[in-house]
Backbone bond lengths (Angstrom), bond angles and torsions (degrees), N, CA, C in turn:
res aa  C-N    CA-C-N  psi(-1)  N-CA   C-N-CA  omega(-1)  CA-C   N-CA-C  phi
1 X - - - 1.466 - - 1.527 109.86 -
2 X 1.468 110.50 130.14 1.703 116.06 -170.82 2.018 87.87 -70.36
3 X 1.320 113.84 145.89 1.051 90.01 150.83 1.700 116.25 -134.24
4 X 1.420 120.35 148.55 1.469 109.36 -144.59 2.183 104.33 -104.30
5 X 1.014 109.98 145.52 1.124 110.68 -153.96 1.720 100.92 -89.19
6 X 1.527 125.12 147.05 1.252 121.29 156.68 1.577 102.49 -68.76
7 X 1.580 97.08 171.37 1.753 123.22 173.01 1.417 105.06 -60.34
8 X 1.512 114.42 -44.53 1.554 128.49 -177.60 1.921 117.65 -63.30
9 X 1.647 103.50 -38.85 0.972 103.71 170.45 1.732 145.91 -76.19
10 X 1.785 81.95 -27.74 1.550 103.37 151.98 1.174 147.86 -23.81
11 X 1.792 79.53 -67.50 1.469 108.18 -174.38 1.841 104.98 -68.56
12 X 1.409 120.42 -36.12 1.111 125.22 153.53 1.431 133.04 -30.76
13 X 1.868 96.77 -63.13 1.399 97.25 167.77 1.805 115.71 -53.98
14 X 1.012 106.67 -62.15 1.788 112.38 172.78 1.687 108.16 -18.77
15 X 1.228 118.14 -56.54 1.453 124.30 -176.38 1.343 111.83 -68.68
16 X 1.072 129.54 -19.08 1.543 138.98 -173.57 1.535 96.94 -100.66
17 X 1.745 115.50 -38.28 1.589 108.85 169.33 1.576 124.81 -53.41
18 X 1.651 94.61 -53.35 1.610 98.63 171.52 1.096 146.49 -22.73
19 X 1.528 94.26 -49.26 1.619 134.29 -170.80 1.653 95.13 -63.02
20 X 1.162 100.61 -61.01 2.220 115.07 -158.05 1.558 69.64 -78.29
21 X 0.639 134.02 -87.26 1.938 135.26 -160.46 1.610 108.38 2.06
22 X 1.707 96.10 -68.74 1.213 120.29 173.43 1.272 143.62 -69.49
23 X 1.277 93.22 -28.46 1.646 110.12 159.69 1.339 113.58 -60.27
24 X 1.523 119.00 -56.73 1.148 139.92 162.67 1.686 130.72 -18.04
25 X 1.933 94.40 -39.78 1.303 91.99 -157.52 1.711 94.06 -105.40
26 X 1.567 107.39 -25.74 1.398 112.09 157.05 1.365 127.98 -41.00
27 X 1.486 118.03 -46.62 1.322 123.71 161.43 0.925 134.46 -29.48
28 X 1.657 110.12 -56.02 1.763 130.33 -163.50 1.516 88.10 -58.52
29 X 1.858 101.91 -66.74 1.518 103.44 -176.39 1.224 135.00 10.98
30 X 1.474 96.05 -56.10 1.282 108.13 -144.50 1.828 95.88 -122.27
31 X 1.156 120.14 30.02 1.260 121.61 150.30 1.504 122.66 -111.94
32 X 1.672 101.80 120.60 1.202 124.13 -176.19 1.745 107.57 -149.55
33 X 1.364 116.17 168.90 1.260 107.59 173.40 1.532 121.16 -75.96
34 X 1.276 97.84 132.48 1.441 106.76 170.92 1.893 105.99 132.24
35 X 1.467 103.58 -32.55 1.220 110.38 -178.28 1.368 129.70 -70.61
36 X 1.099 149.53 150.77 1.599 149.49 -171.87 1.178 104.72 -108.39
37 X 1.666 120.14 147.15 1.056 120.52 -174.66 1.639 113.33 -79.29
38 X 1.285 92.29 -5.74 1.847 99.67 170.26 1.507 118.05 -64.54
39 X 1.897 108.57 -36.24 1.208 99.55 162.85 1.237 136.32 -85.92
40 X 1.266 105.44 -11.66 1.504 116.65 178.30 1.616 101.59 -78.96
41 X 1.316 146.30 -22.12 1.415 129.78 149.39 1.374 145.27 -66.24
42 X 1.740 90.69 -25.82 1.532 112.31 172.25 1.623 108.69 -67.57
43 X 1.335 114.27 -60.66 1.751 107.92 146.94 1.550 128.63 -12.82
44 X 1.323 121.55 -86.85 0.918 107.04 161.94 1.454 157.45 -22.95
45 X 1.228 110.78 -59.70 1.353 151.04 154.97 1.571 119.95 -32.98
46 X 1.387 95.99 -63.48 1.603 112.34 140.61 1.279 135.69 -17.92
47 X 1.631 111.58 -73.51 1.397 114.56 -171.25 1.782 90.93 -108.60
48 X 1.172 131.52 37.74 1.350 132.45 145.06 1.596 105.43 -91.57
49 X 1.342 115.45 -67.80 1.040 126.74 175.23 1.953 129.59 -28.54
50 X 1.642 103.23 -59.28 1.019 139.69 -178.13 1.804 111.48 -54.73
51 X 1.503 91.30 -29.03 1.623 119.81 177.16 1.233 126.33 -114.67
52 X 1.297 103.41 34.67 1.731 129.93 158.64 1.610 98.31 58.72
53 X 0.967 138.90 -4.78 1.851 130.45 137.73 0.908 116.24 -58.23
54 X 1.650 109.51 172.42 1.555 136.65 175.54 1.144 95.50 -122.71
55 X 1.857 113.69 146.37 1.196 127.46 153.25 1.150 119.64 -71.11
56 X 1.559 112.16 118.34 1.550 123.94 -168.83 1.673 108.22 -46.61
57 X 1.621 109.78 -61.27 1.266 106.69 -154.75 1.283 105.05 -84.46
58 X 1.394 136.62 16.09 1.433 119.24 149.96 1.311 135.41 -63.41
59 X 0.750 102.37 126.48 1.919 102.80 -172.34 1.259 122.29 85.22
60 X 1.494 108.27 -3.06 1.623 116.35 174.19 1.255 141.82 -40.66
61 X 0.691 147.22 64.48 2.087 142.92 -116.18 1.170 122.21 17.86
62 X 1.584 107.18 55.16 1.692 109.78 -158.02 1.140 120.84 78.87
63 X 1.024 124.36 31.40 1.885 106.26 173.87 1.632 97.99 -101.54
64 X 1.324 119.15 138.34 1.085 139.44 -172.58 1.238 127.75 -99.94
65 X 1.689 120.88 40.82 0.981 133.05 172.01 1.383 121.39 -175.97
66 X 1.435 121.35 -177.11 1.714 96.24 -170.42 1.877 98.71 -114.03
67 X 1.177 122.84 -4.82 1.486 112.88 154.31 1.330 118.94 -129.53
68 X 1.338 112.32 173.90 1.373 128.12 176.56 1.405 102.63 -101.24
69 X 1.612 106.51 124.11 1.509 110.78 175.65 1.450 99.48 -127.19
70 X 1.823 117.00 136.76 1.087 110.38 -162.27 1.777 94.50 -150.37
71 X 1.407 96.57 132.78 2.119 106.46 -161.76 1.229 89.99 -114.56
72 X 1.544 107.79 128.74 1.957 123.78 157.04 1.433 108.18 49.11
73 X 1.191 121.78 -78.26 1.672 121.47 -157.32 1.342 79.57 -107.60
74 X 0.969 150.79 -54.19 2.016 117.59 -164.71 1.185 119.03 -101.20
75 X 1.727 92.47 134.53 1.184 123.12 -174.17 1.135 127.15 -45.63
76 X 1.082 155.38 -59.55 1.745 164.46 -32.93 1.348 128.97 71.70
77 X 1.615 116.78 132.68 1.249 97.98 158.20 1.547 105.92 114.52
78 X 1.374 113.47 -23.76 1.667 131.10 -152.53 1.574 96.35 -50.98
79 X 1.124 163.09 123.46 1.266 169.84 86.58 2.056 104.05 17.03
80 X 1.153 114.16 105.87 1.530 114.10 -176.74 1.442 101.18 -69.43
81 X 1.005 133.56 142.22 1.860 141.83 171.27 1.530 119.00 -128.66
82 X 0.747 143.30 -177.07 1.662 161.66 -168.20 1.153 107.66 -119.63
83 X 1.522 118.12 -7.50 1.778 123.06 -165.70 1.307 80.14 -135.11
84 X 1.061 131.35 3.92 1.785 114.90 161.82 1.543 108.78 -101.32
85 X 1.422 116.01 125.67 1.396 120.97 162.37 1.450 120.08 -129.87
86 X 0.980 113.09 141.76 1.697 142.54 -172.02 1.856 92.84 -66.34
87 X 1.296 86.45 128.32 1.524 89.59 175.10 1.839 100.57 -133.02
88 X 1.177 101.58 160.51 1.973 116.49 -161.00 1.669 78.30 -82.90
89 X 1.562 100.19 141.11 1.152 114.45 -157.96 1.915 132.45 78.49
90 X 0.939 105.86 11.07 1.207 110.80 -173.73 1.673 107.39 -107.48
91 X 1.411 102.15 144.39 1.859 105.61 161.99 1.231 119.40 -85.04
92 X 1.500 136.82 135.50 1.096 121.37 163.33 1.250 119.94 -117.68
93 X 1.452 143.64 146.31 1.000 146.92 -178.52 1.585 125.95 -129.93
94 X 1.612 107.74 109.35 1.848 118.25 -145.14 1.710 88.15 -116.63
95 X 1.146 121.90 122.34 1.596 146.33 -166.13 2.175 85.05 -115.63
96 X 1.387 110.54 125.65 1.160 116.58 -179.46 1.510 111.38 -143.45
97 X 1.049 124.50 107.42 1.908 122.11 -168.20 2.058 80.38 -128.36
98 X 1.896 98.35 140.65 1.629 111.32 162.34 1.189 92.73 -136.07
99 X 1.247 100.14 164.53 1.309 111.50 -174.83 1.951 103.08 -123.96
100 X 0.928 136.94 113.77 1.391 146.92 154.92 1.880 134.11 -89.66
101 X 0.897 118.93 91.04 1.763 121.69 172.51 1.312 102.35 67.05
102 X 1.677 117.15 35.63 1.214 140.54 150.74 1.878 119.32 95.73
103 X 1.476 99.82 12.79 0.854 100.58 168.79 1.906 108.85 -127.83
104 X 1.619 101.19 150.16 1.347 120.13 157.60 1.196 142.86 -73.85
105 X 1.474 107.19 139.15 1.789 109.85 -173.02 1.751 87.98 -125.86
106 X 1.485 145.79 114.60 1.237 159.70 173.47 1.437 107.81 -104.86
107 X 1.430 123.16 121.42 1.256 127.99 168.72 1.558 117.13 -148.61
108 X 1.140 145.09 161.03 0.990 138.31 -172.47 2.073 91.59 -165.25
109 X 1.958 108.94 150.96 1.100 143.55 -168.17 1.591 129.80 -120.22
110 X 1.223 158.69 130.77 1.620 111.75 158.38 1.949 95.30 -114.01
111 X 0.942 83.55 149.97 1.536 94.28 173.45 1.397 129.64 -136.20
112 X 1.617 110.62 146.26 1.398 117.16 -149.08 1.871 85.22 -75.35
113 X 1.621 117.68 153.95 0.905 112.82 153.01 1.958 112.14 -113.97
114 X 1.427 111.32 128.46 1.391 118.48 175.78 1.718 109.72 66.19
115 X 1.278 142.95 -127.91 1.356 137.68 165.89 1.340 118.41 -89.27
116 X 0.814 96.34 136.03 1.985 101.94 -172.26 1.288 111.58 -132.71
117 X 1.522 136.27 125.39 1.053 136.89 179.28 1.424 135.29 -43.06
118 X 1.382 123.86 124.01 1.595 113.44 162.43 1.268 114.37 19.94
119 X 1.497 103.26 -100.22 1.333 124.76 -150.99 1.616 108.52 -78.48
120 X 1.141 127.76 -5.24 1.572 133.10 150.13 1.594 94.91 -71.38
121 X 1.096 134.63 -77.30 1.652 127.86 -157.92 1.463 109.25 -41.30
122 X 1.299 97.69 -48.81 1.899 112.48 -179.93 1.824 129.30 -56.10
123 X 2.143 82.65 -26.60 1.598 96.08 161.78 1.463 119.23 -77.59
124 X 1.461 108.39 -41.46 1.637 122.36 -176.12 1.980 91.37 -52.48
125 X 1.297 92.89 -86.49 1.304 97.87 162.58 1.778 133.46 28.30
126 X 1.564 91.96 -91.13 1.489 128.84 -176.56 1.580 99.90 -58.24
127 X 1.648 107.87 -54.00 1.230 114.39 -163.69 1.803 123.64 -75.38
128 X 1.773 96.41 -31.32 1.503 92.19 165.20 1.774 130.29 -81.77
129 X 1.266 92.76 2.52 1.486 127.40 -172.38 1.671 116.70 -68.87
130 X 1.844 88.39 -49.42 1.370 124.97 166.01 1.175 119.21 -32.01
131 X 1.831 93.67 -84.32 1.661 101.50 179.48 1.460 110.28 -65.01
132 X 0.941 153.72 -32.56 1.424 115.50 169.18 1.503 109.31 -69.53
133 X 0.933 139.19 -40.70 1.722 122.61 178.71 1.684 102.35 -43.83
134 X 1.481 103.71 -31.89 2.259 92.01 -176.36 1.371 83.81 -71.61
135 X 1.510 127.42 -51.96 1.736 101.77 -143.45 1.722 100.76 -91.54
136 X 1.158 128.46 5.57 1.696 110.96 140.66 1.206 117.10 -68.53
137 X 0.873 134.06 2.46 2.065 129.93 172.13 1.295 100.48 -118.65
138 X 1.354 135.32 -6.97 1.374 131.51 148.37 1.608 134.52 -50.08
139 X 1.815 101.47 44.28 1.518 100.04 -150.80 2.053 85.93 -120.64
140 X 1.641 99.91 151.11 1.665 95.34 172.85 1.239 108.91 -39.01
141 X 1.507 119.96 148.68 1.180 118.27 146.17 1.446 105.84 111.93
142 X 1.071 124.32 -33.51 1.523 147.46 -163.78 1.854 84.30 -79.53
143 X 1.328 91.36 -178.64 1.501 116.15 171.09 1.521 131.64 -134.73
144 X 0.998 135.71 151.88 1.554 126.78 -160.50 1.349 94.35 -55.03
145 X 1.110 123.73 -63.24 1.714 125.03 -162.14 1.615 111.57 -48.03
146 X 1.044 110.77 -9.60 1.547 114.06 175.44 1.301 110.66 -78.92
147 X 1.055 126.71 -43.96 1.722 129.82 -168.70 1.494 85.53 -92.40
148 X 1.668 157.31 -42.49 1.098 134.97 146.16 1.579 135.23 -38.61
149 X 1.079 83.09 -46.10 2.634 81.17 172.47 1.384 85.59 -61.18
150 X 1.469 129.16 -55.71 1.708 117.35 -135.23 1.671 95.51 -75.10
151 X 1.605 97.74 -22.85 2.104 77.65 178.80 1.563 117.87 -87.92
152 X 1.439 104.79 -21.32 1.429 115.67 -178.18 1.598 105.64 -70.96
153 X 1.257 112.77 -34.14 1.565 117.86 -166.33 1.539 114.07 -69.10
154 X 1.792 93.48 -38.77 1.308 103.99 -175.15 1.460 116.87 -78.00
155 X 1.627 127.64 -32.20 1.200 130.36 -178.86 2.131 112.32 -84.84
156 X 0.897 108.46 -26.36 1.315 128.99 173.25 1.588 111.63 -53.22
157 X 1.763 105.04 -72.99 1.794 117.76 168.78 1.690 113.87 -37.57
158 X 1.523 113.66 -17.87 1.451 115.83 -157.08 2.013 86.00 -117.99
159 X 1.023 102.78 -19.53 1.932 96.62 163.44 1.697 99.57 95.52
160 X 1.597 116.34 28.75 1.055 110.53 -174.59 1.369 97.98 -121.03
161 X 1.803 123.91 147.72 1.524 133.96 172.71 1.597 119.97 -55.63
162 X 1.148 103.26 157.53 1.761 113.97 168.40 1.293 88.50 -122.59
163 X 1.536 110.80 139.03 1.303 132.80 -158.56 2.026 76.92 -112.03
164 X 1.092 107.33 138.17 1.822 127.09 -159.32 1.146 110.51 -107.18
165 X 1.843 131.43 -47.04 0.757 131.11 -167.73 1.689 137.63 -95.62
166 X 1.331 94.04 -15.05 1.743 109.67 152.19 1.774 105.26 -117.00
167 X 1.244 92.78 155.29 1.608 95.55 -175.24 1.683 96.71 -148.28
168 X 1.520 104.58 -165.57 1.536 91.96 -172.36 1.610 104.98 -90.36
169 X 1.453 129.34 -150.02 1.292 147.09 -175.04 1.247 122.99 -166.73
170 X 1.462 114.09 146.97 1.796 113.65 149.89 1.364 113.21 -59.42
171 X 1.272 94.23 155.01 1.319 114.22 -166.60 1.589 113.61 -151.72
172 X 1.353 110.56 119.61 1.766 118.81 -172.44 1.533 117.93 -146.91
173 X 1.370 105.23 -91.02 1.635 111.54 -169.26 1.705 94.05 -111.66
174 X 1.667 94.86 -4.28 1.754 100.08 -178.49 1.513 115.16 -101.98
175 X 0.678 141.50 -93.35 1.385 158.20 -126.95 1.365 115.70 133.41
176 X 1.577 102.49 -78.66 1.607 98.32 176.76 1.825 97.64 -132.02
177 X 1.264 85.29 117.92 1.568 112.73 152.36 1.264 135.00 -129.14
178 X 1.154 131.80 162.25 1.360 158.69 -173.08 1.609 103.28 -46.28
179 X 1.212 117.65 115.38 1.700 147.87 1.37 1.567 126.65 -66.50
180 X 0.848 128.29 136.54 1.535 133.99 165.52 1.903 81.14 -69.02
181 X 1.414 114.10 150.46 1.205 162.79 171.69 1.647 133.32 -126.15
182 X 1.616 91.93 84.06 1.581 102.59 -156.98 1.882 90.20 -88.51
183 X 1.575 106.46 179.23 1.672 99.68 -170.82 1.426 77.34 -141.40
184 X 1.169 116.67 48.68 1.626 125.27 158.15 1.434 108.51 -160.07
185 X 1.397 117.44 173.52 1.697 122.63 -172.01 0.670 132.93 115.50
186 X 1.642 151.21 175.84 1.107 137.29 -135.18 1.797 99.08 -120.12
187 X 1.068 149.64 153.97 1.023 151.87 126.00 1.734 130.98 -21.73
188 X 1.380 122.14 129.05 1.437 124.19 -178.72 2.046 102.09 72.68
189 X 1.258 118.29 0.45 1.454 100.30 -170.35 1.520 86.69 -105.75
190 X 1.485 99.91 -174.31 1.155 117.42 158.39 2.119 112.95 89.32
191 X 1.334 124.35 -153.75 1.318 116.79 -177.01 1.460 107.53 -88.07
192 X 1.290 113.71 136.73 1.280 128.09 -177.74 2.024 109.89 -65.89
193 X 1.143 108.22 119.72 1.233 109.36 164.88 1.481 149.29 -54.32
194 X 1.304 137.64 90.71 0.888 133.78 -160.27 1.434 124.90 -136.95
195 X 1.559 114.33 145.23 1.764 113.34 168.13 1.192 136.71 -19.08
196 X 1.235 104.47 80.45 1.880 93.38 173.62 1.561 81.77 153.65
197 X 1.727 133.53 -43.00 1.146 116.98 -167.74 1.521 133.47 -51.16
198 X 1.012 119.92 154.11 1.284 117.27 171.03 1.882 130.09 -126.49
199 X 0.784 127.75 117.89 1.604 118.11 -157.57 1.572 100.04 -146.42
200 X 1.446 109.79 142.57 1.531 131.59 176.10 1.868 98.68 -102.83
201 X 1.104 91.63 117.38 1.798 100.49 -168.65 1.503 86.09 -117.83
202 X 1.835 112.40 117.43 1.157 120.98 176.94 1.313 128.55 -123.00
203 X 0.920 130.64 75.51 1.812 114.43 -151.15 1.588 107.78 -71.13
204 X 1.103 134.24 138.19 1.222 147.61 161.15 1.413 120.42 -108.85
205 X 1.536 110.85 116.20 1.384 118.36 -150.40 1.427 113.89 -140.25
206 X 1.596 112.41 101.10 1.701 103.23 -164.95 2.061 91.88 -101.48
207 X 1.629 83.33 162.36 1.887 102.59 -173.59 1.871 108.56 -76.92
208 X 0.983 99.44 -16.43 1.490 109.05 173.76 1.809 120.28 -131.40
209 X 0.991 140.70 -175.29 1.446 139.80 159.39 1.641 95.50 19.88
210 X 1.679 97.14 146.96 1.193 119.13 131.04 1.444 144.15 -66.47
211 X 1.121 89.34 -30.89 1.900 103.37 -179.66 1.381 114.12 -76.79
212 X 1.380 103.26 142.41 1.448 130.46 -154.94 1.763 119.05 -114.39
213 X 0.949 143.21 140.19 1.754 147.15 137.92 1.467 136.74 -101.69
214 X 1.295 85.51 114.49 1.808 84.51 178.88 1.679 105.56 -86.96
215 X 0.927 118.84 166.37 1.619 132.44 -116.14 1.638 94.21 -141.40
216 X 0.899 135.64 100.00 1.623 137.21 150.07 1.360 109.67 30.29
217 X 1.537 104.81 -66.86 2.011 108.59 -174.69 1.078 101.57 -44.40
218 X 1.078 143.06 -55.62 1.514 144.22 -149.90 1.166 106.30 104.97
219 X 1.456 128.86 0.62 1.311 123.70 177.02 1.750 134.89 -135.25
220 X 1.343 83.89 -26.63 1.569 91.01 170.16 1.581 116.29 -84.54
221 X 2.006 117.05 137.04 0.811 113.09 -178.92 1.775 105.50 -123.40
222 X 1.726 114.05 145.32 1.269 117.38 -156.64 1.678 97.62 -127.67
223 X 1.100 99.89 145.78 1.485 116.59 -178.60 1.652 115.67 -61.27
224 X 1.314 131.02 83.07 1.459 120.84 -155.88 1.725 122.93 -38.23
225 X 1.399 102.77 -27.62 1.512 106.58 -172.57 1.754 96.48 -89.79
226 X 1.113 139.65 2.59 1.771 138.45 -173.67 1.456 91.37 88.03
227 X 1.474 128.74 -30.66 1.765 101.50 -148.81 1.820 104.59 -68.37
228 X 1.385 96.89 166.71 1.484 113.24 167.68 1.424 116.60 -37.28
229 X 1.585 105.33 147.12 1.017 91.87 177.60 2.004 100.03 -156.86
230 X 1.453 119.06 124.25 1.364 118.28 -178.11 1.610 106.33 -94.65
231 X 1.701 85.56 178.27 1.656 94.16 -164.71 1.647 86.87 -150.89
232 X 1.249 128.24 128.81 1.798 132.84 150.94 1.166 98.26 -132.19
233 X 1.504 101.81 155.74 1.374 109.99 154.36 1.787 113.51 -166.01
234 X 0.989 128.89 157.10 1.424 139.62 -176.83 1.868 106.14 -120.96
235 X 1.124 120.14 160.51 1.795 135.32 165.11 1.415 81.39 -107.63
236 X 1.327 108.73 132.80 1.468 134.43 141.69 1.492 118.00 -127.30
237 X 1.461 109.76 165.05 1.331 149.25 160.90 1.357 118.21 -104.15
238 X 1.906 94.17 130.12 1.507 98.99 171.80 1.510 100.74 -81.13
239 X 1.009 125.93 153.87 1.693 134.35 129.86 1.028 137.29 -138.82
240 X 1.545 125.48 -161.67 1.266 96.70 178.68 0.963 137.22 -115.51
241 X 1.635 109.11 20.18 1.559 121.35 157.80 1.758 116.90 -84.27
242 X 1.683 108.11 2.78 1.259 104.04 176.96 2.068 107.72 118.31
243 X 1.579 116.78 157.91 1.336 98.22 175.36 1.350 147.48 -17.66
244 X 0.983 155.33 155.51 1.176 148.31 132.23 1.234 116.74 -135.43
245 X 1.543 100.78 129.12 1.414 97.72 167.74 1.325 127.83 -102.35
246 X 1.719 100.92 169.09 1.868 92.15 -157.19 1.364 72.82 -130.56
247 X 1.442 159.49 -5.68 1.640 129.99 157.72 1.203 124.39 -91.52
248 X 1.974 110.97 63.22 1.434 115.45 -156.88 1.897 88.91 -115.32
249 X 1.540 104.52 110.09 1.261 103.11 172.80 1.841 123.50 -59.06
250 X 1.267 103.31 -22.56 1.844 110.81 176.45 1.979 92.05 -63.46
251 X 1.130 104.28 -30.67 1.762 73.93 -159.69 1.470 109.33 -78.94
């Protein structure tokens, strides 16, 4: 069941966006070589904390930390460690959800650490490129499959995969609620868009294959062929002057 948000609750979500926004962008900061993704969560975590939220994904059906940090070949999901370090040349990809007065703000980035090749930048690139092509069709009236063709269409023309088996979600007092948010599909199908919704539109976009491996932890997921692979995503609101986003670190 979609469930549709008041103006009041919004604005809620927005404050809970801020939070992950910023956390978010603190993160990147602080990827460079040498660093572990252990510290790059403890960061986070930090100025979630520090800012009277909780990090969503701690404790999340067991997940054991409060972001998702995810290097070159994995997708999502990456588990931060003390035995993981960031090396120059590397992608990173930092998944950040807080939670504030019971509502969620979910966003996630990948970021180059130090020099990074061409054809990694061109993936980053493509892929943050993406999500805004979904969240201009994120408008009343529209239909889910619209903000799905427009990310699939756009990463596809450029010869890059849509990762199939996680997609995005609503997002409220939950984590994940109703709509699933696929980053493929057809245009005009699917749930009709409307005032009040709220949805985390994430495209996940590997440089080779679609096909995927989940990973021993139970949580990390890896690009089956090794190639690169990015991750963005924003929480928006429909209304009815059009998107808005609420994981905007400027505000």
């Amino acid at each position: 069941m979609v469930i549709l948000k008041t103006v009041s609750e919004i604005a809620l979500m927005k404050e809970a966006g801020i939070i992950a926004a910023r956390a978010l962008k603190i993160a990147g900061q602080t990827v460079e070589p040498g660093v572990t993704t252990y510290d790059i969560d403890r960061i986070a975590r930090k100025y979630i904390e520090e800012a009277g939220a909780y990090p969503t994904f701690l404790g999340y059906r067991g997940y054991p930390a409060a972001t998702c940090i995810s290097v070159n070949d994995e997708v999502i999901h990456g588990i931060p460690s003390k035995l993981r370090t960031i090396k120059n040349g590397d992608i990173v990809s930092i998944d950040v959800a807080a939670t504030l007065n019971g509502f969620i703000g979910d966003n996630a980035f990948t970021f180059p650490c130090g020099e990074i090749s061409a054809k990694a930048q061109a993936l980053l690139d493509a892929t943050k490129e993406s999500l805004q092509e979904g969240i201009k069709q994120a408008k009343a009236g529209n239909r889910l499959g619209d903000i799905s063709s427009a990310v699939q269409k756009y990463v596809e023309a450029l010869d890059y995969s849509v990762v199939r088996e996680y997609v995005g979600h609503g997002v409220g007092q939950s984590l994940h609620e109703d709509p699933s948010v696929p980053n493929f599909g057809t245009s005009g199908r699917g749930t009709r868009l409307l005032p009040g919704m709220t949805l985390a539109v994430e495209p996940m976009i590997n440089e080779g294959r679609a096909d995927i491996l989940n990973m021993s932890d139970g949580w990390t997921v890896k690009t089956a062929d090794r190639s690169l692979s990015a991750h963005f995503e924003h929480t928006l609101a429909i209304t009815p002057n059009g998107p808005v986003i609420l994981t905007d670190p400027m505000l």
